[in-house]
C-alpha angles and dihedrals in degrees: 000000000000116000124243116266121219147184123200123205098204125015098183098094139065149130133259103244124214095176128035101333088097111255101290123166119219120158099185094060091045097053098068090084079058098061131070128280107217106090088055094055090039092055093044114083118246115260121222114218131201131210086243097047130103087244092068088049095047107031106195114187108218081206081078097069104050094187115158142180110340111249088205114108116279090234083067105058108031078144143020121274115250123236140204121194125205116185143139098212120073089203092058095039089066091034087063095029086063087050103056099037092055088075107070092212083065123079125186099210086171152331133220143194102225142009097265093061080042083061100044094046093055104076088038104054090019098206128208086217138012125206110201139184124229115221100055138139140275091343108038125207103255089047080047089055094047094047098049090042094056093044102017119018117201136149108274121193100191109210108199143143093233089068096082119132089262094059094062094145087063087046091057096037099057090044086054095052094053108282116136099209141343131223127204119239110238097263081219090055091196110146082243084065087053096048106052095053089052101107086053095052089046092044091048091051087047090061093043105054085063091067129102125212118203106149139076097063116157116220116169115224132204118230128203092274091054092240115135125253137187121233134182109226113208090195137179080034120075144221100264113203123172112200110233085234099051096051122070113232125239139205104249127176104162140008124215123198119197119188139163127166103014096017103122088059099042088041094055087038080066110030095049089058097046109098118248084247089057089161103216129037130271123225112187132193116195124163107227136159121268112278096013090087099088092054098057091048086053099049097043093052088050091052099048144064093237133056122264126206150141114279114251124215121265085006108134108224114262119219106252101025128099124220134198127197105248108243129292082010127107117217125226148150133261126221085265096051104268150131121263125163122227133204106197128140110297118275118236085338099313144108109216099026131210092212096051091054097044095053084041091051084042101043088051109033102025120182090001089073128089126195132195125195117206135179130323157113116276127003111289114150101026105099085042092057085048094053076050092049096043088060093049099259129146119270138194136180128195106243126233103254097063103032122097096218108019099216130100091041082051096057098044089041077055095051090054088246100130124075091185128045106189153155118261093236087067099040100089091042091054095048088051091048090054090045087051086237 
């Protein structure tokens, strides 16, 4: 199944996730619940109530939600976001839709029970972004994803209770379907749960509603028999294939992948399409909220022609086997090749680093080692694809039309580091071509 491509319009901005959006560390968005609430209220319109009203029976302080002036550009909100809910509950549809509405960049243009109103209601509010629940009838929310993906792609956060760390095949599978991130319902579900992860669920809108969805369209296509079939089209991206003659082979020992925000879908975009004789090993770096990190090594390794694990200690990297660095742990390499784990104070913000793993790849393999940046916030892992470049290694950087935060790939791509830009659908064709595969 072929992996949403995105563009994003502004990657300076994002939440520090403490559930699934994969551990990244911004300060700017986390200091609005910091700062002072009046100038939200006092940009939000007052709202009558009446005695019969949900409100009464739900009373919701917006005191609750201090959420004040957007420090996203202007130019980026020259008008509010608008936002479809889905969801089954009518108590958690005004408790988000309090929420929402308590940031003045954030519209509610309508809510729904299930995914078919969800349906009917897109063409005709057309939304710049749709939260949806999981568990609904008689649409749920992962047939919901796949449906709007396939007649009206837009970026979907889904907000359920079946997203914990320990539902980690609904996590990937939702991902898989189209949806750009997930977020964990309180387990408590109060409305002071809710409250106080209000500042995360706006910020997270706020990304998203820079994202643009272009993937997932259904054509059906005739075949020689005349029979219909249905085929996925990736456009406007294309097939990318580099002819074996006309790429010059390197020497490559080792590839290093390095992901944030967006990485589980741009991770599996590349690893699914990599042979079960890939010839060299695979360390992979993706920041990713705690708990969540087995999943992903589960899902990817169900999805994929190689194995997929957590890199043991002492253990020397085998060809055709990806590795990932355990949690809170940096992954490196000793003077012998292994693998060793390193607690040292966190790298640009984050613990494992991109950019650890990447010096200790270069400073072993040199020019034998290739290293590939994908999408995410911030820029870690570009001066660790520098450190890859300087020793005459491969690099790649994700390019800006497919990524979902066009960050880390941005900074590395600044600093000179990536000889490819390219789009993630090419990136595995390419590695195959310079491995002469």
């Amino acid at each position: 199944m072929p992996s949403a491509q995105c563009t994003i319009t502004s990657a300076s901005m994002l939440i520090q996730a403490q559930y699934f959006d994969y551990a990244v560390t911004e300060r700017l968005v986390l200091s609005l619940a910091n700062r002072p609430a009046r100038l939200a209220r006092s940009a939000s319109p007052k709202r009558s109530k009446s005695k019969g009203s949900t409100s009464a029976l739900f009373p919701i302080p917006h005191s609750s939600f201090p959420i004040p002036h957007s420090p996203f550009p202007s130019k980026l909100m020259l008008s509010p976001i608008k936002l479809l809910l889905v969801e089954d509950s009518p108590v958690v549809t005004l408790v988000l839709k309090r929420i929402f509405e308590s940031s003045p960049d954030i519209q509610v243009v309508g809510t729904a029970c299930n995914g078919l109103e969800g349906l009917e209601l897109i063409p005709k509010l057309q939304p710049q972004v749709i939260c949806t629940d999981l568990n609904m009838a008689p649409m749920n929310g992962l047939e919901f994803t796949e449906e709007v993906m396939k007649k009206y792609p837009l970026p979907i956060l889904v907000i359920s209770a079946s997203v914990q760390a320990n539902d980690t095949q609904n996590v990937f599978q939702v991902l898989k379907a189209g949806a750009l991130d997930v977020f964990p319902k309180p387990i408590g579900g109060l409305v002071s749960d809710y409250a106080r992860l209000a500042n995360q669920l706006i910020a997270k809108v706020k990304i998203l509603s820079g994202v643009k969805v272009f993937t997932r369209h259904q054509k059906k296509m005739p075949t020689e028999d005349n029979n219909q079939i249905v085929k996925i089209n990736q456009a406007p991206v294309p097939n990318y294939k580099f002819s074996n003659e006309n790429v010059k082979f390197s020497p490559i020992k080792v590839l290093a992948i390095g992901a944030s925000t967006g990485g589980p879908q741009a991770l599996y975009a590349i690893i699914s399409k990599l042979p079960a004789s890939f010839p060299v090993p695979i360390i992979c770096v993706q920041h990713i909220s705690e708990g969540f990190l087995q999943g992903l090594v589960d899902w990817l390794g169900y999805e994929s022609k190689l194995p997929v694990k957590i890199a043991a200690f002492g253990e020397l990297p085998q060809a055709g086997t990806v590795y990932f660095p355990p949690e809170k742990r940096h992954l490196e390499l000793d003077a012998q090749g292994r693998f060793v784990y390193s607690e040292a104070a966190h790298a640009a913000g984050h613990c494992p680093s991109v950019t650890v793993t990447f010096k200790s790849v270069a400073n072993f393999y040199s020019r034998a080692a290739a290293g590939v940046l994908l999408t995410g916030m911030g820029r870690d892992g570009a001066d660790g694809m520098l450190a890859i470049a300087r020793e005459g290694g491969l690099t790649i950087a994700q390019d800006e039309a497919s990524c979902i935060v066009f960050g880390m790939p941005k900074e590395a791509i600044a600093l000179g580091a990536a000889q490819y830009v390219l789009p993630v659908s090419a990136i595995a064709p390419l590695l195959l071509a310079k491995l002469k595969i």
